[in-house]
N, C-alpha and C positions, 0 to 999 in steps of 0.2 A: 668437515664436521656436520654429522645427520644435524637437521631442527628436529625440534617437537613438536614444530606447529604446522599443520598443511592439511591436505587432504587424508593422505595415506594414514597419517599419527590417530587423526581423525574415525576416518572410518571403521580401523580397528579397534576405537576404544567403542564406539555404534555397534560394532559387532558382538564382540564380547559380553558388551551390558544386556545390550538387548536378550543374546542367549540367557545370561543370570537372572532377570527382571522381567521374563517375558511369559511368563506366570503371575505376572499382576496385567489386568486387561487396561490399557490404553495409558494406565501413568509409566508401565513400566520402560516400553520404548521409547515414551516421551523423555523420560528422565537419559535414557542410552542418548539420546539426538542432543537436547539438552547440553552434555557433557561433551558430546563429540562436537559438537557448534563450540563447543567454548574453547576444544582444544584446533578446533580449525582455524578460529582465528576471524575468520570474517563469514558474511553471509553466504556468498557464491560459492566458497569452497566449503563451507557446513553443506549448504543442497545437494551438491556435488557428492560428498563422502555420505550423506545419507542413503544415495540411488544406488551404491558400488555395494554392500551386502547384497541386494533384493540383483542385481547383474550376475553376479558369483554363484549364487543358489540356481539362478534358473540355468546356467549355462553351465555348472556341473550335471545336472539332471537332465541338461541336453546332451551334452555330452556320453555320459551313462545308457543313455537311451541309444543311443548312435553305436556308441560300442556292444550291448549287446543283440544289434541287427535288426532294430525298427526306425532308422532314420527316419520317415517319414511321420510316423506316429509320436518319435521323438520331439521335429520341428515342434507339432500341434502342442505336444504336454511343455514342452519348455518356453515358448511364448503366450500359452494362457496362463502357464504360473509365473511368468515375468508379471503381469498383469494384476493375477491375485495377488505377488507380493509387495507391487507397488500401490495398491489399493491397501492393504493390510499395512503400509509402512506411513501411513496417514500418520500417525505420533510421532513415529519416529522422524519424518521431515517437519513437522510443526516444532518439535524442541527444537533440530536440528536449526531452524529458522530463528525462532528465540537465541539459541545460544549465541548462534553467530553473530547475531546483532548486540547482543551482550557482550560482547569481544573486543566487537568495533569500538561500540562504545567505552568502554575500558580501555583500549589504546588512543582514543582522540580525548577522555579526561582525566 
């Protein structure tokens, strides 16, 4: 039987919102993290599923890069955009931290 609750349930629902909500500047991914922390369950696995969007983005575009024959140049653009996106995902790890802990606390009261 799949759960609902973990990382993966998690970081898809992070993904998805943040895409819907990410045309509002700084509550919109808050709210995606937020929501994805609450279905993660706890704090460590909220952080966790907040990082794995801003992972996937840069490592398609690395990838992409690779395939059409600038490896090299691809390296550069895909680990400076891991960077910009993990600086850019400041909201979304700050709900992401909230929720989780709202979770916790919800299963120990």
């Amino acid at each position: 039987m799949l759960s609902n609750r973990g990382v993966w349930p998690a970081w898809l629902w992070m993904f998805v919102l943040a895409l819907l909500l990410g045309w509002i500047p700084f509550i919109g991914p808050a709210i995606a993290g937020f929501v994805g922390g609450l279905q993660a369950g706890d704090t460590r696995s909220a952080l966790i599923a907040s990082l794995i969007p801003s992972v996937i983005v840069a490592a398609v575009l690395l990838v992409l890069g690779s395939v059409v024959g600038v490896p090299i140049i691809a390296v550069l653009v895909g680990a400076g955009l891991l960077v910009v996106l993990l600086i850019g995902s400041l909201p979304l790890i700050a709900g992401a931290f909230i929720g989780g802990m709202v979770s916790e606390r919800r299963a120990i009261g």
